[in-house]
C-alpha positions as CSV (number, residue, x, y, z in Angstrom):
1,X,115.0,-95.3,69.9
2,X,116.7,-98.3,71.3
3,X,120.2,-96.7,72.6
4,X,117.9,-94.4,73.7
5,X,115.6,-96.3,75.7
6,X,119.3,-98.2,76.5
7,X,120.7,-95.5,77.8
8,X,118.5,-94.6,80.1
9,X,117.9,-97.7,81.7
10,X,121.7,-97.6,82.2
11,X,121.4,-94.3,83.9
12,X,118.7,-95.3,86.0
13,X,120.5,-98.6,87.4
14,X,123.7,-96.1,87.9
15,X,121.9,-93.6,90.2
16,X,120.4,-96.7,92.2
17,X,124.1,-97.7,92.5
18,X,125.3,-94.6,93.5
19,X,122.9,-94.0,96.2
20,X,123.3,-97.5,97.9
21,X,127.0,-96.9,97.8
22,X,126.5,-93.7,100.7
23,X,125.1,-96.9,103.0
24,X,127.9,-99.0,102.6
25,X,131.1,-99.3,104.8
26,X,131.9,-99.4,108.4
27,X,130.0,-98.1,111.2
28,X,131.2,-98.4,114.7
29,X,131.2,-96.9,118.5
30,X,133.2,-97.4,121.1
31,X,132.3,-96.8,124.8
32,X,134.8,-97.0,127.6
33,X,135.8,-95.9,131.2
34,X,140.0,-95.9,131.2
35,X,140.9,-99.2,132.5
36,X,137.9,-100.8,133.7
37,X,134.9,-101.2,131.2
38,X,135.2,-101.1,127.3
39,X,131.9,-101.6,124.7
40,X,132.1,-101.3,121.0
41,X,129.8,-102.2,118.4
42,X,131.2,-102.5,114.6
43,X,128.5,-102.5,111.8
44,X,129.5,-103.8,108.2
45,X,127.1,-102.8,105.3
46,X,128.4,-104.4,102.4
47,X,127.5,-103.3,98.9
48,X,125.5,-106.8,97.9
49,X,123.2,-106.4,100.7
50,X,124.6,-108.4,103.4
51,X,126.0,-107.1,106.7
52,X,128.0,-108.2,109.5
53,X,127.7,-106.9,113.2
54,X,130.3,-107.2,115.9
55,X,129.8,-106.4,119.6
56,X,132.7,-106.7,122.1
57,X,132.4,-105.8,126.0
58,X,135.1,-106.3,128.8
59,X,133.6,-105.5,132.1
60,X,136.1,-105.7,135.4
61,X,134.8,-107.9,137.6
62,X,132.2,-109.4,135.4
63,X,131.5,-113.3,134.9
64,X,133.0,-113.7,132.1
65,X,135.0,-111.0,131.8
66,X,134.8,-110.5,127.9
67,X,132.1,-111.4,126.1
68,X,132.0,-111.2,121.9
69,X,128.5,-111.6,120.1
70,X,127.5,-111.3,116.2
71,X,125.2,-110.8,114.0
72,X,124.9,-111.0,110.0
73,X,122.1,-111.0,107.6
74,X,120.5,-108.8,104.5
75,X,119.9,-105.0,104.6
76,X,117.5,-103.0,102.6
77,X,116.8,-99.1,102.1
78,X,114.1,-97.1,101.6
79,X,114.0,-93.6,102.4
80,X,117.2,-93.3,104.7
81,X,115.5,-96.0,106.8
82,X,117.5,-99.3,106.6
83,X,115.7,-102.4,107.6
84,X,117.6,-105.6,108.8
85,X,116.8,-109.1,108.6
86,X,117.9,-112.3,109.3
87,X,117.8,-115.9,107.5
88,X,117.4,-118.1,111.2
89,X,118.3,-121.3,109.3
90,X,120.8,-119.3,107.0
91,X,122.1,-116.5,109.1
92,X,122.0,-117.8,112.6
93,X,124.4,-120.2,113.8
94,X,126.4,-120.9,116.9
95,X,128.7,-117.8,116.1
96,X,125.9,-115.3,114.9
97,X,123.6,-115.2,117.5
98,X,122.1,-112.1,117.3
99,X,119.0,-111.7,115.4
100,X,118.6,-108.8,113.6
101,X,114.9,-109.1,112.3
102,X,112.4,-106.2,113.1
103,X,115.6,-103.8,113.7
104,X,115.6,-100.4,111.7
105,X,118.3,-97.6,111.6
106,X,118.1,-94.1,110.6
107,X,120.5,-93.2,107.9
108,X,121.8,-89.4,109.4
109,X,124.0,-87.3,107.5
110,X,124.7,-83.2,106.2
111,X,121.7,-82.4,104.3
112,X,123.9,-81.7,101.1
113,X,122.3,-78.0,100.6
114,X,123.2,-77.2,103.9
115,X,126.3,-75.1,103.3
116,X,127.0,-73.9,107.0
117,X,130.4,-74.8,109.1
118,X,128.2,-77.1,111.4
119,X,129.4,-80.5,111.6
120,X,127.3,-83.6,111.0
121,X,128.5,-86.9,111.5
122,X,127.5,-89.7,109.1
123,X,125.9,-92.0,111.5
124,X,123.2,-94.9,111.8
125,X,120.9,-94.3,114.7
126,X,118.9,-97.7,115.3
127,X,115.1,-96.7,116.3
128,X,113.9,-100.5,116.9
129,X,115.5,-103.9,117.7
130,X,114.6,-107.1,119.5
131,X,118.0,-107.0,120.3
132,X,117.3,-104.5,123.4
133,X,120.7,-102.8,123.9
134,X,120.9,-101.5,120.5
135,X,117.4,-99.2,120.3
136,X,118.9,-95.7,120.6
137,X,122.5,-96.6,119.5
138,X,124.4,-94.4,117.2
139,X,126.9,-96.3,115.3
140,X,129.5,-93.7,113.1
141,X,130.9,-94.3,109.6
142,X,134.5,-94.0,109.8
């Protein structure tokens, strides 16, 4: 009754594994007009919860004309919404700047039973932020 019991407690943990292991990697988007403007955004999910943002724009003509900002913190799922947050004291620094609490991203992929030749791209779509440029961004898992 014990290996049994065991066992599947061992399953159980592996399935949880599994599934937070379809979250984790590199999202990103990239935004540009040829030569004069460039924006891209990279997401890291990394498998022990944590994440790292990146978010680069080179405007012509702007004041300055680059500008880098980050962002890192904790992520959590539940029901193909993932929910960010951020330590302030941990998390925020003079490098991370961007606070990430109260921001929430739809996890959008193929619905795995779908078996037509219509392409879906893995993507998180962010549906609330403080941070006001990133509601309504899709960042793609590459």
């Amino acid at each position: 009754m014990k290996l049994f019991i065991s066992t599947l407690f061992l399953l159980c943990n592996l399935t949880l594994f599994a599934q937070s292991n379809q979250f984790t990697g590199d999202y990103t988007r990239s935004l540009s007009e040829q030569g004069k403007h460039t924006i891209e955004y990279k997401l890291t999910l990394n498998q022990d919860g944590t994440f790292v943002f990146h978010s680069y724009k080179k405007m012509q003509g702007a004041t300055p004309p680059e500008v880098n900002k980050y962002g890192k913190g904790k992520w959590s799922v539940k029901d193909n919404l993932i929910s960010f947050t951020a330590n302030k004291p941990e998390d925020l620094d003079d490098t991370y700047t961007l606070d990430f609490n109260k921001s929430t991203a739809r996890f959008i992929t193929k619905n795995p039973r779908d078996k037509s030749d219509k392409v879906v791209k893995t993507k998180l779509q962010f549906l609330e932020s403080e941070i006001f440029w990133m509601e309504r961004i899709d960042l793609f898992k590459i």
